[in-house]
N, C-alpha and C positions, 0 to 999 in steps of 0.2 A: 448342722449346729447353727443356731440362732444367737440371742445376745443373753450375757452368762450373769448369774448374780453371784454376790461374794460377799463374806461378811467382814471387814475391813479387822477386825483383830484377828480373824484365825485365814486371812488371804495369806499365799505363798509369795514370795519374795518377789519371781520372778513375773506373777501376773499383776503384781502391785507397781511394781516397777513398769510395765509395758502397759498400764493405765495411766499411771503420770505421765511419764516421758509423752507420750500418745505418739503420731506422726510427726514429731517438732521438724521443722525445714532444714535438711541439711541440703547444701550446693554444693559439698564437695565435689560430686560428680558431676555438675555441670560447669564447674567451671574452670577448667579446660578450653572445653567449646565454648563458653561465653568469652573468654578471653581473645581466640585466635579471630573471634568473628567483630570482636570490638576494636582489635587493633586493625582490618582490614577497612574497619568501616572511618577511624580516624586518616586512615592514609588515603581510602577511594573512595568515600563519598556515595554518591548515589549510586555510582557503578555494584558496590559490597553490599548495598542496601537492595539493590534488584535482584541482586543475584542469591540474595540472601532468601527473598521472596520467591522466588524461584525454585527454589529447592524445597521451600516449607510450605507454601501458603499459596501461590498462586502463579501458574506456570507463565501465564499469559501476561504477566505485569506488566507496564512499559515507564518510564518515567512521570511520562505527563499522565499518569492514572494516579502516584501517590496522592495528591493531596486532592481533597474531595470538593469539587468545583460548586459553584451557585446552580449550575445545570444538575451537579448529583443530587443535592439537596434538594431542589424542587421534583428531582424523580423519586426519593427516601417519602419526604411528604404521601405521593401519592401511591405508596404501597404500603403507608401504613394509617390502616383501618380509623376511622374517626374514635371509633372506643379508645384504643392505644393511644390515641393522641390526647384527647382529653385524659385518660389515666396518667400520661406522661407529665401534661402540665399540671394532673394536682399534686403528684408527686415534686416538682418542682415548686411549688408555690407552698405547699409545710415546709421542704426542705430552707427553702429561702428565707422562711421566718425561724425557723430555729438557728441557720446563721447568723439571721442577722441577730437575732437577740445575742448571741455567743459574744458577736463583733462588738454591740455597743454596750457589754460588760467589762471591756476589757479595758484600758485604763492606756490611752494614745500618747500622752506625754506627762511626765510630770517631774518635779524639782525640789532642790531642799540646799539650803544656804547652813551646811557645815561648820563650818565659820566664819567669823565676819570677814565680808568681800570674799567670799565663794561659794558660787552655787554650781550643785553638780544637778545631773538627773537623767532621763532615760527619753526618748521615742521610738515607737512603731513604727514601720513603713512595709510596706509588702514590696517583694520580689518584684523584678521586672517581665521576668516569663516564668511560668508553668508550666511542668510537661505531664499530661496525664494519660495514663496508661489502662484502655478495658480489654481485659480480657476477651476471647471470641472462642473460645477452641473447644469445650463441650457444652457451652450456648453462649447466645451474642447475651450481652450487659449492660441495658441502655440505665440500668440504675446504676451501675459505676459513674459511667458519662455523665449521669444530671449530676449525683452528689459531687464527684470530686469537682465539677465545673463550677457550681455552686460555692461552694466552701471557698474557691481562689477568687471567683469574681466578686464574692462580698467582701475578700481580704482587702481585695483593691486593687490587681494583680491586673495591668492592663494588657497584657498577653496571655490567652488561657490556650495550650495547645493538643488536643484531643488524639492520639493512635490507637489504632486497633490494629487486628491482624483482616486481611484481607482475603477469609477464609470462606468467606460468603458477603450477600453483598449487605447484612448487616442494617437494614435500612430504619430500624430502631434505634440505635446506638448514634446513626447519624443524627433522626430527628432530636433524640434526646441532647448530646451534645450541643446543636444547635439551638434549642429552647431553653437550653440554661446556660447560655452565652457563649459559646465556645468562638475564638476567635479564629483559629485553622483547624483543622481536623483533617488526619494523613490517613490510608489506608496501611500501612507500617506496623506489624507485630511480632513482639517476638524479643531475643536481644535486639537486632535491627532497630528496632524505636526508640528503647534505650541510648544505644549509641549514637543515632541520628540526633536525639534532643540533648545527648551531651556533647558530640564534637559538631554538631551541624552538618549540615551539605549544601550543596550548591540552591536542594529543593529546600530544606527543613534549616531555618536559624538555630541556632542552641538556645536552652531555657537554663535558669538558675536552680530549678527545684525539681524533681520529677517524684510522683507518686501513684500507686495502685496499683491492684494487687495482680497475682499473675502466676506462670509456672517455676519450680526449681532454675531453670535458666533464665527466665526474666528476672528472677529475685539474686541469681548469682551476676548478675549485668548491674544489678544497680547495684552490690555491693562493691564492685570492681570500679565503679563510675563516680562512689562516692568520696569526698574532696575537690573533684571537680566539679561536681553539681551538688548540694540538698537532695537525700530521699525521707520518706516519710519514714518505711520501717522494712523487716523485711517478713511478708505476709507468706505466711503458712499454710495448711490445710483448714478447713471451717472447723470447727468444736461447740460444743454446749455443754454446759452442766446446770440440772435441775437440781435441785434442792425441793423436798417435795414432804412434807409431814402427812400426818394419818389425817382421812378425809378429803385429800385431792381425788379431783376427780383422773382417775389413773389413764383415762384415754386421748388425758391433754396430755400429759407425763408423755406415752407412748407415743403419742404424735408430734412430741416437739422430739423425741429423739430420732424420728426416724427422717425429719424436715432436713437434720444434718447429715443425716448418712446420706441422703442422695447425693451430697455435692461431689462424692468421691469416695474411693475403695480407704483411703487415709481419713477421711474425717471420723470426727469422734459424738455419738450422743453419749451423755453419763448422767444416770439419776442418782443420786443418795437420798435416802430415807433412812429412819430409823424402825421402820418395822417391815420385817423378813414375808409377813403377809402378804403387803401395799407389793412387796417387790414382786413376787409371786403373780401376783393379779397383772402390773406393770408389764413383764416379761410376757407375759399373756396376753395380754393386747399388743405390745410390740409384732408378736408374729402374726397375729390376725391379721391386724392393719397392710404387716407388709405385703401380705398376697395381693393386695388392692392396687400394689402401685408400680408405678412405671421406673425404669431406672436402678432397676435391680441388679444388674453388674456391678452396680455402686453398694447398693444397700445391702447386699448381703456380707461380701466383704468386709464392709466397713461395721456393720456389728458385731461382727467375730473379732474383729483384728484390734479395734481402738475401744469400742462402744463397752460401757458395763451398767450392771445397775446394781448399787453397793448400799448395807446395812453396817448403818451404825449406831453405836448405845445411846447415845443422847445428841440434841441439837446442835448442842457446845461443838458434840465431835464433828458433827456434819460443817460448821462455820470455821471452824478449823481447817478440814480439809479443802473446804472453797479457795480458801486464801493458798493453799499452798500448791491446790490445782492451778489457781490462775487464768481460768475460764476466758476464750474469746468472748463469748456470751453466757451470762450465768441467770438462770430463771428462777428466782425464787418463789415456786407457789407453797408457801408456808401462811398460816396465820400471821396478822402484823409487818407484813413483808419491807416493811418501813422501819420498822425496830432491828431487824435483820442486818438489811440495809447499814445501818451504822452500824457494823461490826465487821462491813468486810471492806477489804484493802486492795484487794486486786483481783480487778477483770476488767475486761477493754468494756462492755454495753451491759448494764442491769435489765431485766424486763422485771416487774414486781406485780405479783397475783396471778391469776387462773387465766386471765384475758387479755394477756400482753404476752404474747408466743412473738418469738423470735423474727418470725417474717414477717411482723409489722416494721420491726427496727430494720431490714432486710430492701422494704418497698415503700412504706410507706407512712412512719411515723415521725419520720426529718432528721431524727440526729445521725450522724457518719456513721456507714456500716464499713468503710474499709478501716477493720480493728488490730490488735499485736494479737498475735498468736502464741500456742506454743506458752513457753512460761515469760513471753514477753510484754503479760498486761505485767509483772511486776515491775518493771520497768518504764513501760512503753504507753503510750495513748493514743485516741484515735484520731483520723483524720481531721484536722478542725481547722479552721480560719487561721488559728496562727501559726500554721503548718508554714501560711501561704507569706508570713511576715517577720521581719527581723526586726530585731533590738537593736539602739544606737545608744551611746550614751554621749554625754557633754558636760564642760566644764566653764566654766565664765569668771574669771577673779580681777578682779582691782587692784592695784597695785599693792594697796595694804592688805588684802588677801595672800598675793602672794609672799609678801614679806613673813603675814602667818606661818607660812608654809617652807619659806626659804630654810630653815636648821631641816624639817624631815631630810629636807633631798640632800643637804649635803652631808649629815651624816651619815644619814644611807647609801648615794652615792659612792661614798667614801668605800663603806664595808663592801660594795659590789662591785668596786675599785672603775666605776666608768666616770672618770671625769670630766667628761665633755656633758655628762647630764648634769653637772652639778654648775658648771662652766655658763647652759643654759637658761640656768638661773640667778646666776652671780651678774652677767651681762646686765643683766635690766636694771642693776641698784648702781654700777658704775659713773 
């Protein structure tokens, strides 16, 4: 069995339902063990952290191996090929300019005089440390390591702190971290890095924010971790949904589905069209395509279990169902895919046309590929600059400002019966 078509008004309940839902992240099961291994690593430190490594990642660990020395880095350099490195910096050098553009649309401080003799208003300021998290377990991820490094160091983030799992020796992930700023970078994955960048150790400082994506147990660590640190979000299995009208050329359709099945037996490709034909033909090159390719443990899987390719009556229905899919990545190759565009509401990254497939946003077109999953674009947004930065607000008043103001508080006051805030306003007219 391959990947299935279905016609969305006469679909069964039960395979409509196991299309939406798709693989959404649940932790229940891992956190247990996120918990027991978080609370060892607040009370021992490096010790829980080695030992941690030791059981998971690398038998051989020793302390002075965690964090990745000026000697590793010059040895990562020279095992990775001059192609890779130039690919690495240009990927850093788009990503850098679609930060910054992000950065200097955003609006640093600003104020507004309420009444006379008061002005209130708002500042920016980014975090004091970062903790970023790439994955390494069924391949190493030096585009994690540039984007997320990128996004904090344009925020203004003067600590950016890079972990991975210590599964191999990764020497992509190094250079890439390092080329797009990274200030430490630990060999550390897993919960362990988690819990290292939220209680610290004797090797690792704590950071104020940690982000990126990772497995059930890294995403159950950072939900356990969160109130003592900032997380971004919590990242699910990969998903796409094409939207695709009569006239796509169907073997971009098929191959942007099949781009997501590899990431895992849980991920999701889904086309909607409206004609039963296009799907026909779709499904049809899906399986062609897939004999070609590597990674089929993943791919097969994950076409049967998440993946569909669905007909429905009109366009209307297909923008409909977008929004209530909720696409980590939603591909619109329709006509006008700009007019489209203004009618949906939720998805973490748009691609729009025939020639913007998903693994451009993935490697190489700059905007944040670590997205919400799951039905968490209705919610949720992608990684960006101001992941990496807080709001302040402030107040400023004159005496006759305050006097403006002096009846709110003590009436109010009054009803909230604290009279020592009403007390701290009554002082100053005495």
């Amino acid at each position: 069995m391959m990947i299935s078509i279905y016609e969305w008004k006469t679909i069964q309940k039960e395979d409509k339902e196991r299309i939406m839902q798709r693989a959404q992240l649940d932790v229940s099961k891992a956190a247990e063990v996120a918990r027991e291994w978080l609370d060892r690593i607040a009370t021992e430190g490096d010790e829980a952290i080695l030992d941690y490594i030791r059981t998971f990642d690398d038998p051989e660990s020793t302390v002075d191996r965690l964090r990745v020395s000026e000697a590793d880095i010059k040895e990562a350099y020279a095992n990775v090929s001059d192609e890779v490195l130039g690919a690495i910096r240009e990927q850093i050098r788009i990503s850098r300019a679609y930060h910054e553009a992000q950065d200097e649309k955003t609006v640093k401080e600003w104020e507004i005089e309420t009444v006379p003799g008061v002005r209130t208003g708002g500042r920016i300021v980014p975090v004091d440390a970062a903790g970023l998290y790439v994955p390494a377990g069924k391949a190493p991820l030096p585009t994690v390591a540039q984007i997320l490094t990128v996004a904090a160091k344009v925020a203004g983030v003067p600590r950016a702190v890079v972990c991975f799992p210590p599964t191999a020796p990764n020497y992509e992930i190094i250079v890439a971290a390092n080329e797009a700023g990274a200030d430490e970078i630990y060999r550390v994955g897993g919960i362990a890095a988690i819990g290292a960048m939220t209680y610290g150790t004797d090797t690792i400082v704590p950071v104020n924010v940690i982000a990126g994506p990772g497995n059930p147990y890294v995403q159950a660590a950072k939900l356990q971790v969160f109130g003592k640190v900032g997380i971004d979000m919590l990242s699910g299995p990969s998903e796409a949904l094409i939207l695709a009208d009569e006239g796509v050329n169907v073997r971009y359709a098929a191959a942007g589905v099949l781009a997501r099945c590899e990431h895992g037996e849980d991920s999701a490709g889904v086309v909607a069209t409206t004609s039963l034909e296009m799907a026909e033909q779709i499904k049809e090159e899906v399986e062609s395509q897939a004999l070609s390719l590597g990674r089929q443990e993943f791919i097969q899987p994950a076409l049967e279990n998440y993946s569909a390719i669905l007909v429905f009556d009109s366009d209307e229905e297909m923008i409909e169902f977008a929004n209530e899919y909720a696409a980590e990545h939603l591909v619109i190759m329709m006509k006008n895919p700009r007019k489209v565009l203004e009618k949906i509401r939720n998805a973490g990254s748009v691609f729009l046309g025939e020639f913007a497939p998903v693994a451009v946003g993935d490697y190489a077109s700059g905007t944040n590929h670590c997205l919400p999953t799951g039905v968490a674009p209705k919610f949720a947004s992608p990684v960006n600059v101001g992941l990496f930065q807080k709001k302040m607000e402030f107040q400023e008043l004159t005496r006759d400002g305050l006097a403006a103001l002096k009846p709110i508080v003590e009436t109010i006051s009054d009803v909230e019966g604290l009279d020592a805030h009403k007390r701290s306003v009554q002082i100053r007219f005495e």
